[in-house]
C-alpha positions in Angstrom: 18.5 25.5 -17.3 17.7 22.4 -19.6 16.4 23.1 -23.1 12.9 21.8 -24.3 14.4 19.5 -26.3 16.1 17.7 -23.5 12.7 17.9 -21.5 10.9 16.3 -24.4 13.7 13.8 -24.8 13.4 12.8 -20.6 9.9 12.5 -21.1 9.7 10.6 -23.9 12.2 8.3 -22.3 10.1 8.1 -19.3 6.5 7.4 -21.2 7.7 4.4 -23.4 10.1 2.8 -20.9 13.1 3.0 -23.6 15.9 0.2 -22.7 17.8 -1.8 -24.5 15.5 -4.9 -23.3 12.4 -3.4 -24.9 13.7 -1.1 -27.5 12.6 -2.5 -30.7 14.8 -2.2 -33.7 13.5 -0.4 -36.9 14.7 -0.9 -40.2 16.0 2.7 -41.9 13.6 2.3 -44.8 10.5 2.3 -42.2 11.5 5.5 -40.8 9.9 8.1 -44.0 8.7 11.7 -43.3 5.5 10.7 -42.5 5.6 7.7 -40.2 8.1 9.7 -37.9 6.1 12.4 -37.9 3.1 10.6 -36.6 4.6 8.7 -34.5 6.8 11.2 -32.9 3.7 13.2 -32.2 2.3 10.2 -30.4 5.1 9.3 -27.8 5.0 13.6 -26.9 1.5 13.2 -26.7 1.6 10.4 -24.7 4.3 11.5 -22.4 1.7 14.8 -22.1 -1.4 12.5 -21.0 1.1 10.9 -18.2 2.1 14.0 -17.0 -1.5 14.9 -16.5 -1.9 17.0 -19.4 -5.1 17.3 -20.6 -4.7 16.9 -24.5 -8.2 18.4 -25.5 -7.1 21.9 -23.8 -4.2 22.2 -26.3 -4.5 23.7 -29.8 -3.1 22.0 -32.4 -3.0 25.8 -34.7 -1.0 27.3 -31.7 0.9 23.6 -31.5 1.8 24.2 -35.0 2.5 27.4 -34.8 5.7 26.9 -31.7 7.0 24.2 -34.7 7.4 26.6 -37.0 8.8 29.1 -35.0 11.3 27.1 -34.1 12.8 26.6 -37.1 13.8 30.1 -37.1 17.4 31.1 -35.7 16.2 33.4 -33.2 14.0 30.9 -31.3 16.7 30.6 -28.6 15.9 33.5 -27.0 12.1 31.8 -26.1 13.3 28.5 -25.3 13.9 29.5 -21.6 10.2 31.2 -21.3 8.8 28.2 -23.4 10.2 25.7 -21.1 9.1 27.6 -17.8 5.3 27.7 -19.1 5.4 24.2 -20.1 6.3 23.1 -16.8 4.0 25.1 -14.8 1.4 23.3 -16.8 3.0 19.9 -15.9 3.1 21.3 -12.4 -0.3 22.0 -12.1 -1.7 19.2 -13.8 0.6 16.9 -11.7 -1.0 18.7 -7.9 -4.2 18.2 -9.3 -3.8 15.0 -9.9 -2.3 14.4 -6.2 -5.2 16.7 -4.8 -7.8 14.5 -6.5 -5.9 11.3 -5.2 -5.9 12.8 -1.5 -9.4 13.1 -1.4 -10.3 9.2 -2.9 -8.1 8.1 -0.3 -9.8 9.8 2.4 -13.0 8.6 1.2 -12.3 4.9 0.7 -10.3 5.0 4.2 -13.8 6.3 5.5 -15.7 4.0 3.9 -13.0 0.8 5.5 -12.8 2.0 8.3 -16.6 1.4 8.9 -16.1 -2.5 7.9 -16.7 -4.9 10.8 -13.5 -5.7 12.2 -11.4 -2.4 10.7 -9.2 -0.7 13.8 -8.1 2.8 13.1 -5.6 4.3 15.5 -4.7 7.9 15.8 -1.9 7.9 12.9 -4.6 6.9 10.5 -3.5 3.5 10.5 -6.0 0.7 9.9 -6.0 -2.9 10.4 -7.7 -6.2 10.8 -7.1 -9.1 12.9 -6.8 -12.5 10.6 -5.2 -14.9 12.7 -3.5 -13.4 16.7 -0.7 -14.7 18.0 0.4 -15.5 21.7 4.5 -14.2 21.6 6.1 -11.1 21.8 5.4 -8.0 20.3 8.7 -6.1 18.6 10.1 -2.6 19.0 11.8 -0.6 16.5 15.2 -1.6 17.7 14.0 -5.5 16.4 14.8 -7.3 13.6 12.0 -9.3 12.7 10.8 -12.3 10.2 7.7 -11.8 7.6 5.4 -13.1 5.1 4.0 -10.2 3.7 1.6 -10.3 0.3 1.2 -6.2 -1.0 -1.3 -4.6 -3.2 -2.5 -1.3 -4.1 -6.8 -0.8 -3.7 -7.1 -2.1 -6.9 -5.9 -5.5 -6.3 -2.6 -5.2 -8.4 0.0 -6.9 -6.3 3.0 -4.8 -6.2 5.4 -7.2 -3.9 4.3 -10.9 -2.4 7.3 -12.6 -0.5 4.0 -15.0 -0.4 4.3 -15.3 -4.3 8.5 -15.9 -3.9 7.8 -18.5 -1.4 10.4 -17.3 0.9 9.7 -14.9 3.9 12.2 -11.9 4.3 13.9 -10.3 7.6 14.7 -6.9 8.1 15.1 -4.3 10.8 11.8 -3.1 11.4 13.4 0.6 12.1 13.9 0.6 8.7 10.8 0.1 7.1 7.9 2.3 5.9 5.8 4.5 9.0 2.7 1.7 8.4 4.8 -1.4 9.1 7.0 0.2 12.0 3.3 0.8 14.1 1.0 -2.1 12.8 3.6 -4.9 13.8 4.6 -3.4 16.6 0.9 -3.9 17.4 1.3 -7.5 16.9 2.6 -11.0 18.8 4.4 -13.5 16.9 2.6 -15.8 15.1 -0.2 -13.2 13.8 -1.0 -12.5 10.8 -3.2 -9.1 10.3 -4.0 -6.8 7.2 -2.7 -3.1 7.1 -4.5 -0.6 5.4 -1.4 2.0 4.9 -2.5 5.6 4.2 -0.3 7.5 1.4 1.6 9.5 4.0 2.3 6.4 6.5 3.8 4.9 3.2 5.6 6.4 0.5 3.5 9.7 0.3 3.6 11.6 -2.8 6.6 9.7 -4.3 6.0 7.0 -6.7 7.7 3.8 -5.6 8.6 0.8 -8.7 5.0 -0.2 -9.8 3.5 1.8 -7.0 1.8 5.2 -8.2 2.3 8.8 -6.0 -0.5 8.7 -3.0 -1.3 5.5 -3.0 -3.0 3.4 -0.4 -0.9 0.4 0.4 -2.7 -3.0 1.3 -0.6 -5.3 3.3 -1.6 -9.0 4.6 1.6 -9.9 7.0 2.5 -12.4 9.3 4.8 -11.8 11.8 7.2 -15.6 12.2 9.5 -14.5 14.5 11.8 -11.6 16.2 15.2 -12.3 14.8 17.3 -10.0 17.8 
């Protein structure tokens, strides 16, 4: 079983995105008691509020208290009871967090899929019509041609072969649930919008820039069927 320390070290790691681009260097004389103290207590903090922690439930006299204790040379012996309750708290906090983000989606889905327009087929799957095409529709066993522009519900654009200005071919067996139905849906030469539902997309994983349970926004137009 991993130590707390290593824990605290992997989340640290994780909540200020340490690499060797964006690591800043720090002269030895800036590093005093005091200022690593502080700023120490910040990043575990920090990595505590992206875990879903909630900071305001912890007590800072009990906080204290675990610090001291581990200075002592018979603190092993708690490490492995220390790290299980820590990460049932992390646990917890983090299906909370993916409960709460279940229910939003179901409500904004509800809410789109009364728009005028706004199709929503049996997987949950919504789309709209921007432009139809007259060609073929794929199958799974297609490759096919794209322009594809991505964001979450919030408008951030996670991946735009729009904004690359090249379109990208793939085999559309390969792709996300949500793409492998909607463009099988569509002729060549359309070009529709997706409204992806977490578990037609990447579900409860997070994916690059894209957060756990998220609903995925596609506008795509379908060029061609490559073979």
């Amino acid at each position: 079983m991993r130590s707390i320390a290593l824990l605290i070290s992997i989340s640290l790691l994780v909540a200020c995105g340490t690499t060797k681009k964006t690591t800043k260097t720090i002269e030895s004389t800036d590093v005093d008691k005091t200022s690593f103290s502080y700023n120490y207590g910040l990043l575990i903090a920090t990595s505590l509020k992206m875990e879903g922690v909630n900071l305001d439930s912890m007590s800072k006299e009990e906080l204290w208290a675990g610090v001291q204790q581990a200075k002592k040379a018979e603190v092993a012996k708690e490490l492995d009871k220390a790290q299980a309750i820590v990460m049932a708290k992390i646990t917890a906090a983090k299906e909370g967090q993916a409960s709460a983000a279940l229910e939003g989606n179901k409500t904004w889905l509800a809410a789109n899929g009364k728009k005028k327009g706004v199709v929503t087929t049996a997987s949950g799957l919504q789309y709209e019509i921007i432009k139809e095409g007259t060609g073929a529709k794929p199958t799974l066993q297609n490759q096919v041609k794209t322009h594809y522009h991505g964001t979450l519900i919030d408008g951030t654009v996670f991946d735009s072969s729009v904004e690359r200005g090249e379109p990208i071919s793939f085999p559309l067996g390969g792709v996300i649930k949500g793409w492998q139905e909607g463009l099988q849906l569509m002729p060549i030469g359309s070009k529709w919008r997706f409204f992806i539902p977490a578990e037609l997309g990447y579900g409860n994983r997070a994916t690059g820039s894209i957060p756990a349970n998220s609903i995925l926004i596609f506008e795509v137009e379908l060029l061609d069927i490559v073979e």
